[in-house]
C-alpha positions in Angstrom: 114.5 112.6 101.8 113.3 115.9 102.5 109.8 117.0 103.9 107.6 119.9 103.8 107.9 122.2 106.4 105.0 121.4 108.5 106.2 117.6 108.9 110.2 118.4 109.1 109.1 120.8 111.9 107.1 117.5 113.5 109.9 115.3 112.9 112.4 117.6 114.3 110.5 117.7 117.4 110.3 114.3 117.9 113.8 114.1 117.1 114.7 116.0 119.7 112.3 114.4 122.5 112.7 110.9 121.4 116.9 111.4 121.7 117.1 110.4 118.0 118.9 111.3 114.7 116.9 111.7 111.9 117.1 108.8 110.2 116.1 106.4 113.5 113.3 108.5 114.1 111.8 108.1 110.2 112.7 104.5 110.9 110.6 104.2 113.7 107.5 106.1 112.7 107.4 104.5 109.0 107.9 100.8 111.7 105.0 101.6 114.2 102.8 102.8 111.5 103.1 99.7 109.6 102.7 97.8 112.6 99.6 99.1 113.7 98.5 99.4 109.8 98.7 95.8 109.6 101.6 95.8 107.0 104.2 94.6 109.1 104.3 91.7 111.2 105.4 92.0 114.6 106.4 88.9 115.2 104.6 87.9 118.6 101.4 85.5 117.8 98.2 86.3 119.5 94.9 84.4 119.8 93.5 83.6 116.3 90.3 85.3 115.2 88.2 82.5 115.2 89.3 81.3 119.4 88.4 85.0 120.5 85.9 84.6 123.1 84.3 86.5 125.8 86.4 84.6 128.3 89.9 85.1 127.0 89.1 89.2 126.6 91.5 90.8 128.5 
């Protein structure tokens, strides 16, 4: 997959100061942003919405 030159530029950056190869580095932006985007799970369980209270705030 190619990219414009403003994000290949980006990418190759990271690339280079994250000691990846291209395709690990895609990997792990497109995985972080779903994570934090709410589209991927990450598999640890937290306290459920409806527990959350002032005394378990952290």
């Amino acid at each position: 997959m190619e990219f414009n030159n403003e994000v290949e530029t980006a990418l190759a950056a990271f690339c280079q100061e994250s000691s990846l190869g291209r395709d690990e580095a895609i990997q792990r932006i497109l995985k972080e942003w779903l994570l934090r985007e709410g589209f991927l799970s990450s598999g640890q369980e937290g306290i459920p919405p409806h527990k959350l209270n002032a005394s378990n705030d952290d």
